[in-house]
C-alpha positions in Angstrom: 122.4 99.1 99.5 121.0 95.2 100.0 118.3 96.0 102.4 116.0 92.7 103.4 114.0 92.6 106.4 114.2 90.6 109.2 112.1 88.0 108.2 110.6 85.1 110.5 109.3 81.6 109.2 106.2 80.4 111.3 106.4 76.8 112.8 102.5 75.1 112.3 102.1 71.6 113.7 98.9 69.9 112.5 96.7 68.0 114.8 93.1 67.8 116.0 91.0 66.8 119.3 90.1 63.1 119.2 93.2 62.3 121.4 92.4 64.4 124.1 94.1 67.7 125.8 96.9 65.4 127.3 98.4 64.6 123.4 97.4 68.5 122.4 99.9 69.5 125.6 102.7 67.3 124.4 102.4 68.2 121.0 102.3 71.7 121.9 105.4 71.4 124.1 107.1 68.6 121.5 106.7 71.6 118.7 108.2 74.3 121.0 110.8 72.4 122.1 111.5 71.3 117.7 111.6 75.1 117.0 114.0 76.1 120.1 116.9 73.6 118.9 116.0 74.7 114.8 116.8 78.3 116.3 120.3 77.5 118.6 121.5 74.5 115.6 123.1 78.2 113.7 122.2 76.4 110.6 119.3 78.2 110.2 119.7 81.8 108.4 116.6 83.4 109.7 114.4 82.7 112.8 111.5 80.3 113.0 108.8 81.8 115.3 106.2 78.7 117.0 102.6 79.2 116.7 99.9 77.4 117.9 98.6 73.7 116.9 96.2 73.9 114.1 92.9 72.0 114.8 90.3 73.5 112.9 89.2 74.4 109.5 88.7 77.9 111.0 92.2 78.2 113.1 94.3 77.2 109.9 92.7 80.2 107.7 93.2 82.6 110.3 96.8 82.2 110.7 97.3 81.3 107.4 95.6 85.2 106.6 97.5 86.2 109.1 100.8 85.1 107.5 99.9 86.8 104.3 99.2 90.1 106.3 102.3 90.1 108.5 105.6 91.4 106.3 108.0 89.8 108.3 106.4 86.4 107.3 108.8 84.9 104.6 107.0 81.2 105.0 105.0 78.9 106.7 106.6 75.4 108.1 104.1 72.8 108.0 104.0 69.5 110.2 100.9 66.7 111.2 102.6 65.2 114.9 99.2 63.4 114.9 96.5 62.6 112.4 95.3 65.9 111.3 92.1 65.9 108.8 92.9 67.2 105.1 89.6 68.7 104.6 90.3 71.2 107.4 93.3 72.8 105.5 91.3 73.4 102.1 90.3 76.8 102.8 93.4 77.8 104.8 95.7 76.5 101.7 93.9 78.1 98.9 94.2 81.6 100.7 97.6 80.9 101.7 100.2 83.7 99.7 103.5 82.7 101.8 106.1 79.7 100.4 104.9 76.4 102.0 107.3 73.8 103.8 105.9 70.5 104.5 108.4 69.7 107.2 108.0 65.5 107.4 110.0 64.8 110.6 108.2 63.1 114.2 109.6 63.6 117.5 111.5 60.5 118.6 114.3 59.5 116.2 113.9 55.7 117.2 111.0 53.9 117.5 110.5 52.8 121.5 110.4 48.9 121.0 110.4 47.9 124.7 107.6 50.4 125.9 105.8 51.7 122.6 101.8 51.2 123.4 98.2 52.3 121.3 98.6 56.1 123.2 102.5 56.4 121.7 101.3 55.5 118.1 98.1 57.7 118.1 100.5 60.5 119.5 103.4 59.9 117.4 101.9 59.2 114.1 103.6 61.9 111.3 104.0 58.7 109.2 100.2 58.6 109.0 99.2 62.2 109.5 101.7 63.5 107.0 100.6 61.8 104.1 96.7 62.7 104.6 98.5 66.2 104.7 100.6 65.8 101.4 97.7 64.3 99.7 95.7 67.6 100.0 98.7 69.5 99.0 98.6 67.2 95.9 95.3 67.2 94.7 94.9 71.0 95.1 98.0 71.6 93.5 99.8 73.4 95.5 103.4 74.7 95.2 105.6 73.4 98.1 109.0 72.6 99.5 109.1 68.9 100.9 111.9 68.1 103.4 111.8 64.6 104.7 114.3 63.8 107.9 114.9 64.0 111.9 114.3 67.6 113.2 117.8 67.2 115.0 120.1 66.3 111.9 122.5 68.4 111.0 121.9 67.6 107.4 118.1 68.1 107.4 118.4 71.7 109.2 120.9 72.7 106.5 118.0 71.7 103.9 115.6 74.2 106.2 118.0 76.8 105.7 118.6 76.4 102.0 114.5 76.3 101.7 114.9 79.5 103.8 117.1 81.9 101.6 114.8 80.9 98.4 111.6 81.6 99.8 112.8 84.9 101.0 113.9 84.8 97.5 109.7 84.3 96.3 108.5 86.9 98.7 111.6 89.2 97.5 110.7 89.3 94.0 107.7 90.8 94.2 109.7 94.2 95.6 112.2 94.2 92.9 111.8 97.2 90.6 113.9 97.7 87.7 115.4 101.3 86.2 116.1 101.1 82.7 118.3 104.0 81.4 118.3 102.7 78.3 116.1 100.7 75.7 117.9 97.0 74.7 120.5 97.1 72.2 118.9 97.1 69.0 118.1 94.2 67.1 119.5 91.8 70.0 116.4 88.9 71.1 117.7 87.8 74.1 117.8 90.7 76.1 113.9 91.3 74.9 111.0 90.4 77.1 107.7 90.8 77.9 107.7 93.4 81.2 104.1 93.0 82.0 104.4 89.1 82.0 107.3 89.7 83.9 105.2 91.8 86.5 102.4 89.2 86.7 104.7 86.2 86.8 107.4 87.9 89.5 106.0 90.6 90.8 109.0 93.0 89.3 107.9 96.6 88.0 110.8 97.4 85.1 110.7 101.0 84.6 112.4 103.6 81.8 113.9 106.7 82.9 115.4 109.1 80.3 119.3 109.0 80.8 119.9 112.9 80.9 117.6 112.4 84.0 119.9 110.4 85.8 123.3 112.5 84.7 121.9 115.3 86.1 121.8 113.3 89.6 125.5 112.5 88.8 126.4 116.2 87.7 124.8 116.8 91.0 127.4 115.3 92.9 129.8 117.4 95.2 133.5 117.3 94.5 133.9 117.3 98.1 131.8 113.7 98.0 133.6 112.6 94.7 137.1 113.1 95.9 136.1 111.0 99.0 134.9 108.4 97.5 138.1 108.7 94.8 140.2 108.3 98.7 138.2 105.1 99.2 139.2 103.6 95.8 142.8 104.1 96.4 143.3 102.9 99.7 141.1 99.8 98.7 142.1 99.0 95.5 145.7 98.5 94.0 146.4 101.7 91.2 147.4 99.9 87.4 148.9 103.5 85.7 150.0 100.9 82.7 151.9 104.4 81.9 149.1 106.7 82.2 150.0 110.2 83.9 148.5 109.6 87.6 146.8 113.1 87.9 145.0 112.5 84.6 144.3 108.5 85.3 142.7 110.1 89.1 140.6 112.5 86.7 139.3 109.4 85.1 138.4 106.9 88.4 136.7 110.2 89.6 133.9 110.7 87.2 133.3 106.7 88.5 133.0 107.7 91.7 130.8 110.5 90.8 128.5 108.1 88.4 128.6 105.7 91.8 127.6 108.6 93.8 124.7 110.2 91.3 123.7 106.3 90.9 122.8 105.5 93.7 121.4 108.6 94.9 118.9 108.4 92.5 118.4 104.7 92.8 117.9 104.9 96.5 115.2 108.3 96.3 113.1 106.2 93.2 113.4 103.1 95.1 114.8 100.7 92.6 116.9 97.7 93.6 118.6 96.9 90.1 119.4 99.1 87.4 120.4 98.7 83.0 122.6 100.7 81.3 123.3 100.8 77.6 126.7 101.9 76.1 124.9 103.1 73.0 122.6 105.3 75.2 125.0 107.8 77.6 123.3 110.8 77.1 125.5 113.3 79.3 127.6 110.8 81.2 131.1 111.1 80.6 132.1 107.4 80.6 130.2 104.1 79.9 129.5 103.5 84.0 132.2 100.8 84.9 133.8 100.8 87.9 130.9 102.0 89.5 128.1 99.8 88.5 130.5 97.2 89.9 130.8 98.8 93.2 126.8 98.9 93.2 126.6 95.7 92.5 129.1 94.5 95.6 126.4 97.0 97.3 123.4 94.5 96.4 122.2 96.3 93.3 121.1 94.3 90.2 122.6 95.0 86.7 121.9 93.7 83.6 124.4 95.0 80.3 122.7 96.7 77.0 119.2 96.9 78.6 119.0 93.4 79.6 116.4 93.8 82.5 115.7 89.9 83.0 119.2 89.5 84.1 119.5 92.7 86.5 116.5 91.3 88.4 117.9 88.0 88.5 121.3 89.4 90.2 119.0 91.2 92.4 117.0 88.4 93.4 120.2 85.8 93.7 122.1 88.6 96.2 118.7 89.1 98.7 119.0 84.8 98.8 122.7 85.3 99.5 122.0 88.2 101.7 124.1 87.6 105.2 125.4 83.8 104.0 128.8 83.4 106.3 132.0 82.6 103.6 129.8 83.9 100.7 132.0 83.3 97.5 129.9 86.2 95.5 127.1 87.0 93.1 127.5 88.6 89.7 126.4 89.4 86.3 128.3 87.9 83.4 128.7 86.7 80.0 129.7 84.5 77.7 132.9 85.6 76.0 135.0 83.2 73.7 136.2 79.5 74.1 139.4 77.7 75.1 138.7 74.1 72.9 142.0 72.7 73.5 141.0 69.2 74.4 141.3 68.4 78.3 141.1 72.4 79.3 138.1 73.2 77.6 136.5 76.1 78.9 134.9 79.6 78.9 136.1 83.0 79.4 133.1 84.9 81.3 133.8 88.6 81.2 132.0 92.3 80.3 133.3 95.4 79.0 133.4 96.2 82.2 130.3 95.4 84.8 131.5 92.3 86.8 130.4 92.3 90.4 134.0 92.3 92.6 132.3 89.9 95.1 133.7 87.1 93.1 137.2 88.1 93.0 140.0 86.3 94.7 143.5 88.2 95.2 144.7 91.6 94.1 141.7 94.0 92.2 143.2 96.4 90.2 142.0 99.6 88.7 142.5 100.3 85.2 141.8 103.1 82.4 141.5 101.8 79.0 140.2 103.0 76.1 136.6 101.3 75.2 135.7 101.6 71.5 131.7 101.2 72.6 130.1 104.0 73.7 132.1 106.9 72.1 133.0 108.6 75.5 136.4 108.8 77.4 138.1 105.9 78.7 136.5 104.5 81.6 138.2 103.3 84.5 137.2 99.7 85.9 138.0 97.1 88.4 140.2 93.8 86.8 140.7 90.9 89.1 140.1 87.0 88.4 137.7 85.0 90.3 137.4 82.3 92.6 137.8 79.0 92.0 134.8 76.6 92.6 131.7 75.4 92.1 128.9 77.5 90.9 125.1 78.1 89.2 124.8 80.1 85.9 121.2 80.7 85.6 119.3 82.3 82.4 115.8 83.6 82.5 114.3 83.6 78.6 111.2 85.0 77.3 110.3 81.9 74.6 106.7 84.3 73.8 104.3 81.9 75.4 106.3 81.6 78.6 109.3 82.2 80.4 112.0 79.8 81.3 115.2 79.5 83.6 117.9 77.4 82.5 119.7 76.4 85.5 123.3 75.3 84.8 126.3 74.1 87.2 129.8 75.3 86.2 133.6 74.2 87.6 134.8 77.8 88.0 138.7 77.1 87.5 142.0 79.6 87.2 143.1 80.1 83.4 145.7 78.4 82.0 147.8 81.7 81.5 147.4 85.4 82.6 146.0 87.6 80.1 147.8 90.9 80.3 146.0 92.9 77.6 142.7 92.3 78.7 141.5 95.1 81.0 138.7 93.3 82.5 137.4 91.1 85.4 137.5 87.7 84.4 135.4 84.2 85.1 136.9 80.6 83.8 134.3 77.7 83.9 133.6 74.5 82.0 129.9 73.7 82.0 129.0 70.3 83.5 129.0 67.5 82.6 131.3 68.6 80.1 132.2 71.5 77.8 130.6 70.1 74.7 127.1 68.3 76.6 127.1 71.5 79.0 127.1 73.7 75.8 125.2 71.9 73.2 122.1 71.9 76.5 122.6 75.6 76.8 122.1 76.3 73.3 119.2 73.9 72.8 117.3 75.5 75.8 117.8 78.9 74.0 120.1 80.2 76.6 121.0 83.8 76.8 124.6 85.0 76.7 124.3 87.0 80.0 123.8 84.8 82.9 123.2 85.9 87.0 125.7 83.7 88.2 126.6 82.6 92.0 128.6 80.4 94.0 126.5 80.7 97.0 123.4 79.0 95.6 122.3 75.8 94.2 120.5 74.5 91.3 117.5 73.1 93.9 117.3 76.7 95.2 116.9 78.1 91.7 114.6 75.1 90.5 112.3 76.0 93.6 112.1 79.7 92.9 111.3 78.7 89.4 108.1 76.0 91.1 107.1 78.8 93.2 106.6 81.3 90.5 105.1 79.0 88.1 107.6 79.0 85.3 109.4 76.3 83.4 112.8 75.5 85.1 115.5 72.6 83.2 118.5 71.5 84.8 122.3 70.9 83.0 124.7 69.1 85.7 127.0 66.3 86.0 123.7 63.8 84.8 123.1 65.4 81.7 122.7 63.3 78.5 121.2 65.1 75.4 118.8 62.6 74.4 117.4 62.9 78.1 117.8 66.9 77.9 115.6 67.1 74.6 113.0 65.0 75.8 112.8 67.5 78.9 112.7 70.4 76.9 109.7 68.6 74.7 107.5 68.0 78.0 108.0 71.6 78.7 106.7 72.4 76.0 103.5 70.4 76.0 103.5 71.2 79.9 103.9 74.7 80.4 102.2 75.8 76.6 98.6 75.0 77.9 99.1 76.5 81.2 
């Protein structure tokens, strides 16, 4: 199951003693009073917690250390009310492991014209204080999220809370650990990678386990458990017999419920938060894993198809920063199928065999049995639904063998044209932005994979920040997209992030 902590954000005002105690009490009341309406706004996904002004060189690298020691910590939020000297922050910054916020706000929204004397501006005086602040940041090269606005906006606090869910994001990644059952399809690139890089640049562990190891936790599974679970499919989920006998289609949905059951059982004891399987690789299994690798994935799990472990950590790592989001429009894994290139409703189909998360479907979800020429095993029974219309991010995370990099791509997700009655899948409709022939001639340029960890909860910002944070080459296809401005990004990656 999706398990993330309770994590806080601590509120840090910078300041120091020239102006006296009277300005440290009102910034110190100013600050508490900021974080209580942050808190009540309910834009604001997880707490902020206020901490004490920062003053000195030795008071900013003790709570920094004691960020980076406290588990709960997701982030610091960083502010200068009053002038606050850079050099003090040097040490505290370059120990500092949590994401940074540089929260540029002041107290008063409008300037007090009729009263405003020398003690107001040496109090009030972010404008100035700020920008000594950011120009530390700068020169020593650190990583941070800049948000620039009045601490009561609407708007701005929404920006706070979109900051929030991808630095829980950063310190996330570093606790996701990968099970592959099964090596990468062979002779396929893109679902190749380098897992120690990946470990030193994301903090993910990708571990092999030999698939006879997991079938015996599914052939461990009660039929007292399976036939429950079997219950809970049926009373959830509408029954497609498409003809079959219904004693012998139940037989089928059952050994899903029992690969759901083993699955996670084993996933949960090992601690691993996102799992591969390969249909060339079953071992003792009795079907391809369909039905139930979706369910695990509605659960929080990560998946990635044919050993593709880049984009089962990525699924992980896009549900924790969706984790608890109110009117959540889903997460999934998916891929690139086949074209619709009738001019005016281009498009693409985005389907699987059978792994596509059901937190993206909208109206009925069926379950099917079909026959599945991959694998070699008995028909597997899956989910089959459409998904929602929308908005949405497809991101891909490639290993180009100097570095990695995420393509970040927005996508219309529309309804297709017609219904598609003989294919026994979940399916996705999108045209790439700006258009289906920029959108796609981008992808392919950037070296894009044909599995993608695809939301419609999260942005292209919050994707392009986790990217910052961990150091890695992000590029951008939206509505703004020209290709003689997309190769020239590309190129200065290149030169950029190849002598890093």
């Amino acid at each position: 199951m999706l398990a993330v902590k309770n994590y806080k954000f601590w509120f840090c005002a910078g300041s120091q003693d020239l102006y006296g105690d009277a300005v440290l009490a009102n910034v110190a009341a100013h600050t508490k009073e900021m974080v209580d309406k942050l808190n009540a706004s309910g834009l604001l996904p997880y707490e902020v917690e206020w901490h004490p002004t920062l003053l000195t060189n030795e008071l900013i690298r003790k709570t920094f250390n004691e960020a980076n020691n406290d588990d709960t910590c997701a982030g610091i939020i960083t502010w200068c009310h009053t002038f606050s000297p850079a050099k003090s922050w040097i040490i505290g910054l370059k120990e500092l492991r949590k994401p940074l916020l540089h929260f540029h706000t002041q107290y008063n929204e409008e300037i007090p014209y009729e009263t405003m004397d020398m003690d107001f501006m040496n109090e009030n005086q972010a404008a100035h204080g700020d920008r000594e602040y950011a120009h530390i940041l700068t020169r020593m090269g650190i990583e941070r999220k800049t948000i620039v606005g009045y601490w009561k906006d609407a708007e701005v606090q929404k920006k706070i809370g979109s900051w929030m869910r991808t630095a829980v994001g950063i310190v996330e990644s570093s606790h996701i650990r990968v099970m592959r059952i099964a090596d990468n399809m062979r002779n396929v690139a893109v679902t190749e990678g380098d897992k120690v890089e990946a470990q030193l640049k994301f903090g993910w562990e990708i571990d092999a386990y030999p698939v006879n190891e997991i079938a015996e936790s599914v052939a461990a599974v009660s039929a007292a458990d399976t036939n429950a679970l079997v219950d809970e499919y049926y009373d959830k989920y509408q029954i497609n017999l498409e003809g079959r006998d219904p004693e012998e289609f139940k037989k089928h949905v059952a050994v899903q419920a029992q690969i759901e059951l083993g699955f996670e059982r084993f996933l949960e004891e090992k601690n691993y938060q996102a799992i591969v399987t390969h249909f060339g690789d079953l071992g003792a299994l009795q079907q391809l894993p369909g039905l139930a690798i979706q369910r695990l994935m509605e659960k929080g799990y990560g998946f990635g198809a044919e050993g593709d472990w880049k984009v089962a950590a990525m699924v992980r790592l896009m549900k924790v920063m969706t984790n608890g989001m109110k009117d959540a429009k889903g997460t999934s894994m998916l891929e690139d199928y086949t074209y619709n290139l009738v001019k005016g409703k281009e498009g693409i189909i985005q389907a699987h065999m059978l792994e596509i998360c059901p937190s993206i479907s909208e109206g009925p979800i069926e379950i099917k049995c079909q026959p599945l020429s991959m694998g070699n095993r008995e028909d597997p029974a899956r989910l089959v639904f459409q998904s929602k219309e929308g908005k949405g991010v497809a991101t891909s995370l490639i290993d180009l063998g100097n570095r990695f990099r995420l393509i970040i791509q927005d996508v219309d997700c529309k309804k297709v044209e017609k219904p598609l009655p003989k294919l026994p899948t979940a399916i996705n409709f999108w045209t790439p932005q700006p258009d289906f022939y920029t959108g796609t001639e981008a992808w392919l340029l950037a070296g894009g994979a044909h599995h993608t960890a695809f939301s419609y909860d999260l942005t292209a910002e919050q994707m392009g920040d986790w990217a910052a944070a961990m150091g890695i080459e992000a590029v951008f296809i939206d509505k703004d997209t020209t290709i003689r401005n997309f190769k020239k990004d590309l190129m200065l990656g290149d030169i950029f992030y190849s002598k890093r």
